[in-house]
N, C-alpha and C positions, 0 to 999 in steps of 0.2 A: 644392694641386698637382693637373693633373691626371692623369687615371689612366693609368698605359703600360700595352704589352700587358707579360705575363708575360715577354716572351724581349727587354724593351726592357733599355737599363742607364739610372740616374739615377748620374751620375758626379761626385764630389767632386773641387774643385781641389784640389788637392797640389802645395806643393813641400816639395823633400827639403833638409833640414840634415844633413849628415852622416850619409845612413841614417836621420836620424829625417825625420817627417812635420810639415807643419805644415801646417794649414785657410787659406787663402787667404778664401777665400767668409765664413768665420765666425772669422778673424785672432785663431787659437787652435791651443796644440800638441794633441797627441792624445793625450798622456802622457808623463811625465817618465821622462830616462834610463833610474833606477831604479826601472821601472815593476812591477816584483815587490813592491818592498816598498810601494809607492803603492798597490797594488792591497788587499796584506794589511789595512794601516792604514785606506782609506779607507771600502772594502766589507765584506773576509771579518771583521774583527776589530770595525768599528764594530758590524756586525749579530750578533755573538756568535757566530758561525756554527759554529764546533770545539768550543763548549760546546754549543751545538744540538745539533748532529747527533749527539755523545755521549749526549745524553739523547732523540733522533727515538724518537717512540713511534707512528710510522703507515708507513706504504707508500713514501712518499715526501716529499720536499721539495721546495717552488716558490723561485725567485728569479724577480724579475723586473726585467729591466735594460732601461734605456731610452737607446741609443747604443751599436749593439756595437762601430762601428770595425774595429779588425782583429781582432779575437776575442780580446783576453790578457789581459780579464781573466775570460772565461768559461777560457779553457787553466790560467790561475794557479788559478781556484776550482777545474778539476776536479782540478789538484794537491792541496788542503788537502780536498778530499772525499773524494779516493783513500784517502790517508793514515789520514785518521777512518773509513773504510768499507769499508778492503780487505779485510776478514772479513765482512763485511756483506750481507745481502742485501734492504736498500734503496736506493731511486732518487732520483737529484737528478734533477728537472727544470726547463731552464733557460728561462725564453723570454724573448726579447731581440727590440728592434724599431728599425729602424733605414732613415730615409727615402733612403738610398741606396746603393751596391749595396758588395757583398762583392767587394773584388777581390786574386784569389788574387795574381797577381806580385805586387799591393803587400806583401801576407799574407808573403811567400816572403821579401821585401827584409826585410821588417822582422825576421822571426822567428829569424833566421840570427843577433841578435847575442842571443839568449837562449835560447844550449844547454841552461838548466836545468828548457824545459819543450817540449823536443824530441820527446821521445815522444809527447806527449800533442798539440802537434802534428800530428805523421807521422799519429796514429792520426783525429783529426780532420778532416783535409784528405786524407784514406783514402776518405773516406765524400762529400766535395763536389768534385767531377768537376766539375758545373757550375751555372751560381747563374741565378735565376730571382726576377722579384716575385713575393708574397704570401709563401706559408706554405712554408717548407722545414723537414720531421721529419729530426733524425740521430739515431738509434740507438745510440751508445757504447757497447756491452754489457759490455765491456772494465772500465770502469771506473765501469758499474752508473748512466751517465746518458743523456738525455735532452735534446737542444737542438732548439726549436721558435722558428727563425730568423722572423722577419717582416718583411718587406723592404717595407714601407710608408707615408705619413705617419702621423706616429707617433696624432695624434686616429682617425684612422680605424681603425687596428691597436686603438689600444684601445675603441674601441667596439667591435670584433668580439668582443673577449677576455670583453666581460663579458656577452655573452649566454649562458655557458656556467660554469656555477658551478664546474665542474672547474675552471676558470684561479682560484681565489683562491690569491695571493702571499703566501710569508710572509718575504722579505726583498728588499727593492728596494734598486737599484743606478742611480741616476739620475746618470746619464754623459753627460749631454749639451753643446756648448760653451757657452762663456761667456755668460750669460744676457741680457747684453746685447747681442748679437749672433743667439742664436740663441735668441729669444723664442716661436717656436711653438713650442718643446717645454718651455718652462717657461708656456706659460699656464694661463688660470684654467681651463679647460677638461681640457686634461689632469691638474693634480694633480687634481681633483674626481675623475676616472675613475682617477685611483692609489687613491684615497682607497676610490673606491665596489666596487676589487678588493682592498681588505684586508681583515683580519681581526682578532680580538682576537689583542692582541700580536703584530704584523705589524712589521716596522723597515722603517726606510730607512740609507741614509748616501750622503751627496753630498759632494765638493769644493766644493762652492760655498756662503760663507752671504751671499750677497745677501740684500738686507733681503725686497724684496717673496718672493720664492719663503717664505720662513721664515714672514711673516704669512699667506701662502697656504696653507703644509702645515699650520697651526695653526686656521684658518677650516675644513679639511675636517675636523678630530677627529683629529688627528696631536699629540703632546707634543713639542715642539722642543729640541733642547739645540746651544746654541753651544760648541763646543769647538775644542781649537787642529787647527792644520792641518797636513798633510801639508807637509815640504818647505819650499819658500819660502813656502808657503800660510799663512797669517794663521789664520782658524777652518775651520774645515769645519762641518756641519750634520750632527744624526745622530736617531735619534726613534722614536718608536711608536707606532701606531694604538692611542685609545684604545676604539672600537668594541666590542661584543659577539659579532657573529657569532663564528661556531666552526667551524672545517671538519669536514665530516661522512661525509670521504670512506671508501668503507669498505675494507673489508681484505679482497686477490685471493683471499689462503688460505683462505678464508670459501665462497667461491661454488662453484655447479654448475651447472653450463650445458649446456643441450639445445641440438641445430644440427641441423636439419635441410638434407641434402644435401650429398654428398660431394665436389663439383668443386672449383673452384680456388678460389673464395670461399668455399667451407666448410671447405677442410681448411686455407687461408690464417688464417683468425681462429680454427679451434683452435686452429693452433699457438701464434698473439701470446698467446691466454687461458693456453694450457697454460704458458708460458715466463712468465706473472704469477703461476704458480703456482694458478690456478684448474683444477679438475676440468672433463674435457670428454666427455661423451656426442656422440658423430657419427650421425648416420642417416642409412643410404643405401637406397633401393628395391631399388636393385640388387642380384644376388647377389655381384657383384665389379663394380670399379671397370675401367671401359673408358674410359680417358683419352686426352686427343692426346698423340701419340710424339715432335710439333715441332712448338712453337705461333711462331709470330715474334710476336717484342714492338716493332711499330712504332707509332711517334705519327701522329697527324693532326691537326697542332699546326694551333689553329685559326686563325685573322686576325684575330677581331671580340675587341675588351678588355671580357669579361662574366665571369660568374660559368663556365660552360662550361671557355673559352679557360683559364680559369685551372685549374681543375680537372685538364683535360687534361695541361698540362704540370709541374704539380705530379706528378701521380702517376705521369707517367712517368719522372720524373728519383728519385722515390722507390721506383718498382720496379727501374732500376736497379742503385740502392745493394744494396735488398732481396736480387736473385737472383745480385749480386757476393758478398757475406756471407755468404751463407748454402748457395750452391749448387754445385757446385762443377761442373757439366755445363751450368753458362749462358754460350751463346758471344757473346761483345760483337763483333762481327762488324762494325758498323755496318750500315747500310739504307741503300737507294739505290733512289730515285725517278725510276723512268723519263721525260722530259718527252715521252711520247707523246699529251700532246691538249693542246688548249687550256686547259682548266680545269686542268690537272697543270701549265702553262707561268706561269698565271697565279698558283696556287698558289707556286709556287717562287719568281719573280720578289720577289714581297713578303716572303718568309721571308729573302732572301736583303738585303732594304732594312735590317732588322733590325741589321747589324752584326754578327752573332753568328760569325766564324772560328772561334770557338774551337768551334762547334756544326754551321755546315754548311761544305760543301765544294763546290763547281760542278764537274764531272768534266765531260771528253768522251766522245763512245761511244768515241775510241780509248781511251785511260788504262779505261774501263770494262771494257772487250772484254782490254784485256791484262791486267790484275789478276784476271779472273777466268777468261780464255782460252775467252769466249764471242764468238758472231759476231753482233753485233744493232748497228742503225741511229742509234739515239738517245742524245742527253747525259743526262746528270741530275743530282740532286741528292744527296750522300751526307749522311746524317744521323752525325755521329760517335759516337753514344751509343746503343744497340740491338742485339740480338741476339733468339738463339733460346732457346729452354727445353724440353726437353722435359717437357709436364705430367706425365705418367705419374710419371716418378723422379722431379722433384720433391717431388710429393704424398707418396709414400710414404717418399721425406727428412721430410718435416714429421710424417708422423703417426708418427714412430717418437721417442714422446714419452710417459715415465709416468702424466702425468696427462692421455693422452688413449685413449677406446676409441671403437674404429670398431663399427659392428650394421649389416652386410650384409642387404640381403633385407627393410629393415622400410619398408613403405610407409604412410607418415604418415595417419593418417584425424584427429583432432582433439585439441583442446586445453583446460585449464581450468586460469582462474587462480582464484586463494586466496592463500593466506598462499605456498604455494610451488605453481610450474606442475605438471599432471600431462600425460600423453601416452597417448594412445591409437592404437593401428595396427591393419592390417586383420587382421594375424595372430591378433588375440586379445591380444595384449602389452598391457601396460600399462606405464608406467615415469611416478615422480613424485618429489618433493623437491626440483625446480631452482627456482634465484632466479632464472633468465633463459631466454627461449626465442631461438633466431636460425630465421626461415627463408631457405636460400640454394639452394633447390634452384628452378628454373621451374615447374615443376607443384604446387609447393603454393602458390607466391605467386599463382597465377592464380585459386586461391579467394577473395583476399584483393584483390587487383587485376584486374577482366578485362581492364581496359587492357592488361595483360601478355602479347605473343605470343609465340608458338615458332617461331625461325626453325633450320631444318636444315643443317647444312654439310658437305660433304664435301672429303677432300684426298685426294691419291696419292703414294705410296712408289715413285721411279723409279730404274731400277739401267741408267746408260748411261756411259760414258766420258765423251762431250760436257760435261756438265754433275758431273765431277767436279772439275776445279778452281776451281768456285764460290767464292770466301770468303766475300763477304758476303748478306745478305739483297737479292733482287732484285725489285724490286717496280714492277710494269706496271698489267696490269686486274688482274690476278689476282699469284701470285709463285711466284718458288724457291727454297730455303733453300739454303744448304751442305750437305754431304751427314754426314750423321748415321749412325751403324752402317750404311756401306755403300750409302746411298740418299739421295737427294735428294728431300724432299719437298717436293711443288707443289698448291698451291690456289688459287680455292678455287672450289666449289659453291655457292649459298646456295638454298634454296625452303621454303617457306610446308608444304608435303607432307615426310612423313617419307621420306626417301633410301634406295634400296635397291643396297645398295652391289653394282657390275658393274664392274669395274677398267675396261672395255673405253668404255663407257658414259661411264662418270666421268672418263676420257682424255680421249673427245675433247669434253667441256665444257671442263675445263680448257686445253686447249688453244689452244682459242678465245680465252682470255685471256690465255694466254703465247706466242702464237704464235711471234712471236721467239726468246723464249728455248729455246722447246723444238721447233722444224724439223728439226731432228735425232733427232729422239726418236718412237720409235714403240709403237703398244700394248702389244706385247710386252715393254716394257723396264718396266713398270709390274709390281712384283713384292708391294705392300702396300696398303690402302687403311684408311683411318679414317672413320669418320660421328660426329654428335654433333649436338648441341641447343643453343641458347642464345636462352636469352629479352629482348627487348627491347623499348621503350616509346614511345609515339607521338611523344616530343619529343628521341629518342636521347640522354636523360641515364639513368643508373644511376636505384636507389631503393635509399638506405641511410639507416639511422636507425629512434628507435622508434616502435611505433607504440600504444603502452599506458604508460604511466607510468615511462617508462624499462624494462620489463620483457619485451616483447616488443618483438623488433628484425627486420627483414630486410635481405637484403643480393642484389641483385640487378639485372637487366636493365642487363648490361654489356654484349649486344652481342657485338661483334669486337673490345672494347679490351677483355676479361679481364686480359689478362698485366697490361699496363697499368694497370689499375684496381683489382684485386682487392688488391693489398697495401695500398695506403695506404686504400680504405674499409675493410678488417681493421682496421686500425689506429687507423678511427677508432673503429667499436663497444666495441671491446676498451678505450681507453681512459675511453669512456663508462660502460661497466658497470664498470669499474676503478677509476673517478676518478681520472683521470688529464688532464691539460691535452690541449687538443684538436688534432689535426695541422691541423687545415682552418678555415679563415674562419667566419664566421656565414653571409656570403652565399653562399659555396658548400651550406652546409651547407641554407638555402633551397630552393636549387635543384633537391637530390637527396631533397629531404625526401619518403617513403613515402606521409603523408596527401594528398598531391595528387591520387596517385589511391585513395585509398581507394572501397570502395562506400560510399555513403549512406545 
């Protein structure tokens, strides 16, 4: 198959039987009636799963399903996980791969005739607003899981999976249709890659005992058992890796973790460590945290289907989720893209070929001008998913966490590993005993990369009428948010030189770039100003990942996509040093790999 962009759909035919679904393309139902009990008998009970998880002696649990469909049978498992785990303070994680897209009306049609797992559900489709290829992480914190959706051919999905030892499975769910019809997800190729993501004592259970799949999963070191079947179903297939590997994954409670720098990628991956129950040391230079007051969190979804492209709109559909969940002053406001040049005209044109309603919107400047009761020239583009955050109160939402301490004032001078990291700063301090170091501040990665620049930004705090009934994010050369405590902030600045901030000064740069929006607005009406730093790299991709044996990690040169970026690479270190399956591809994880630019 080949590759779409992230924001394409691959769309299965369906027609509907009475509310149920039936595969046209691969002339197969999706599940029988009584798909709760189909689900119990085929998956959670063939793989022992309630006797499992009563006896789970690690961190968490892996499934791994191949065919999600509409999701019921991960909603049914995380029923009988709840159930087994609702005292519990271990994680199922789910990852499931499926070569075509997740589509919520169908989700919505179907789920209505099975009120008995409504909540889980609601609480599920809480969290996917909107559906994207490759990697999408959901978070269920609720019910103490984990789903790591992959929206891709399923050979490829699993070649990703097994470059990262965190993904070993220890019960699969092979749901795919009828194997005579749908042969590339039963070929020799993929169970080889089920095989080579198992482990000792790993299961399966499938609906299907066709002969060749059964001599296949027994050619890869699988014990095969034929038994009867679900339903009208004759046998079913059910089994075990006979293999030695062993998972090695270790235990959150266990760690200490050093993080140098306190902005939005350091106090973002305390918190995921802190909430794994890992201890977290923060260091900041600073004596106090001077953070942005209103950062917008807009995409610049890109065009080209690479590792980038994908990157970008993963993570921004996963900071989303993030700063819904978790924050309760992030305004979803949506964005809107002014079509003031050519390249903004041409940009939009192709975003909008995509098919994506559910994601953008074509506005006129009238409908623009009246929604927000501004007076400017141009159409544009509304992005339906995006708002603002102020970083300040969010940070200090996250670090108000037991197992996290913030150290003001320590300016990072060096490092030594051993059996466990020590730290040295200019004060004289010393601090030692961590299993892991993160650097995320710009100034210490530029020892470690010179490739890594400091670029300067400044924004302005304006207090005018004009630009009070802004709703959403407005974005030209430069932008204007909604108005926050009283004020409407506008950026931006960017230079090479550190910014000395002059309200007066800083106006009319900004201006320049908002002209439109802000003709009404004069220096006087500029009441706050903010400056700051962000580091970025010659090929404007991040650097995250480690850079010593898994032991030393950084996380950095994000650029102007922080908001954007910062959660989901937290999330991926944290799962790294966690053992925890991975949110991101292999190829993405390529791209942002740290040693690219290491020095030599």
């Amino acid at each position: 198959m080949r590759k779409l962009h992230p924001l394409q759909r691959n769309i299965q035919k369906i027609k509907w039987e009475k509310d149920s679904p039936f595969n046209t393309d691969f002339k197969d139902k999706f599940f029988q009636p009584n798909v709760i009990d189909e689900t119990n008998d085929v998956f959670i009970n063939a793989n022992e799963l309630n006797q499992r998880w009563q006896q789970l002696n690690k961190d968490h649990f892996r499934i791994g399903e191949l065919g999600f469909g509409f999701g019921l049978n991960f909603l049914i498992t995380i029923a009988s996980w709840f159930k087994s785990n609702a005292q519990n303070k271990k994680w199922l994680d789910y990852i499931s791969i499926d070569s075509f897209d997740f589509n919520i009306d169908d989700f919505n049609k179907v789920i209505k005739n099975y009120p008995e797992i409504k909540d889980f559900a609601d609480e599920f489709i809480k969290f996917l607003p909107i559906t994207n290829r490759g990697y999408t992480r959901i978070n269920l914190s609720k019910y103490k899981v984990r789903l790591t959706l992959i929206m891709d051919d399923v050979d490829d999905a699993l070649s990703s999976l097994l470059k990262n030892p965190n993904n070993q499975i220890d019960a699969w769910y092979l749901d795919g249709f009828d194997p005579k019809n749908n042969k590339s997800m039963w070929s020799k190729s993929v169970i080889n890659k089920i095989s080579m993501l198992s482990k000792k004592d790993t299961t399966f259970g499938t609906y299907t005992a066709a002969g060749f799949v059964r001599r296949e999963l027994e050619k890869n070191n699988f014990e095969v058992n034929k038994v009867k079947g679900f339903g009208n179903k004759r046998h079913k297939l059910i089994g075990k890796y006979k293999g030695s590997f062993s998972d090695s994954a270790p235990k959150s409670s266990g760690l200490r973790v050093a993080i140098i720098g306190a902005g939005l990628s350091g106090t973002c991956l305390s918190y995921k460590l802190a909430n794994q129950g890992v201890k977290v040391d923060l260091f900041e230079k600073n004596n106090r945290l001077d953070l942005n007051p209103l950062g917008s969190m807009y995409p610049k979804f890109s065009l080209d289907v690479d590792a980038r492209s994908y990157l970008l709109t993963q993570a921004y559909f996963y900071s989303h989720n993030f700063y819904s969940s978790k924050y309760e002053g992030y305004m979803n406001t949506g964005i809107i893209f002014l079509n003031n040049s050519a390249d903004r005209k041409f940009w939009i044109d192709r975003l909008l070929k995509l098919g994506r309603n559910d994601l953008f919107e074509l506005l006129t400047a009238k409908e623009i001008n009246y929604q927000n009761k501004i007076d400017q020239p141009y159409d544009g583009l509304m992005v339906k998913i995006g708002g603002c955050v102020s970083i300040k109160d969010l940070s200090n939402q996250m670090l108000r966490n037991k197992n996290i301490s913030l150290h003001n004032g320590y300016h990072f001078s060096d490092y030594k590993t051993g059996k466990n990291i020590s730290l040295n700063f200019n004060n004289g301090k010393k601090y030692d005993g961590y299993s892991h170091l993160i650097f995320c501040s710009g100034s210490s990665l530029q020892s470690l990369m010179p490739k890594i620049g400091i670029k300067h930004g400044a924004i302005v705090g304006i207090k005018n009428k004009n630009l009070e009934k802004i709703n959403s994010t407005i974005n030209s050369n430069g932008y204007v948010l909604p108005k926050y405590s009283n004020l409407n902030w506008s950026g931006s600045i960017y230079s090479n030189q550190e910014i000395q901030i002059n309200n007066r000064a800083s106006f009319k740069e900004i201006m320049k770039k908002n002209n439109n929006l802000l003709k009404d607005v004069y220096p006087e009406d500029v009441n706050a100003s903010w400056s700051g730093a962000r580091a970025t790299l010659p090929d404007y991709m991040p650097v995250a990942g480690s850079l010593d044996k898994q032991k030393v990690f950084v996380l950095g040169g994000l650029g102007s996509r922080g908001l954007s970026l910062a959660p989901l690479l937290a999330e991926m270190i944290m799962s790294d040093i966690c053992g925890i399956t991975s949110p991101v591809s292999n190829k993405i994880r390529e791209a942002i790999d740290p040693k690219r630019f290491l020095v030599k």
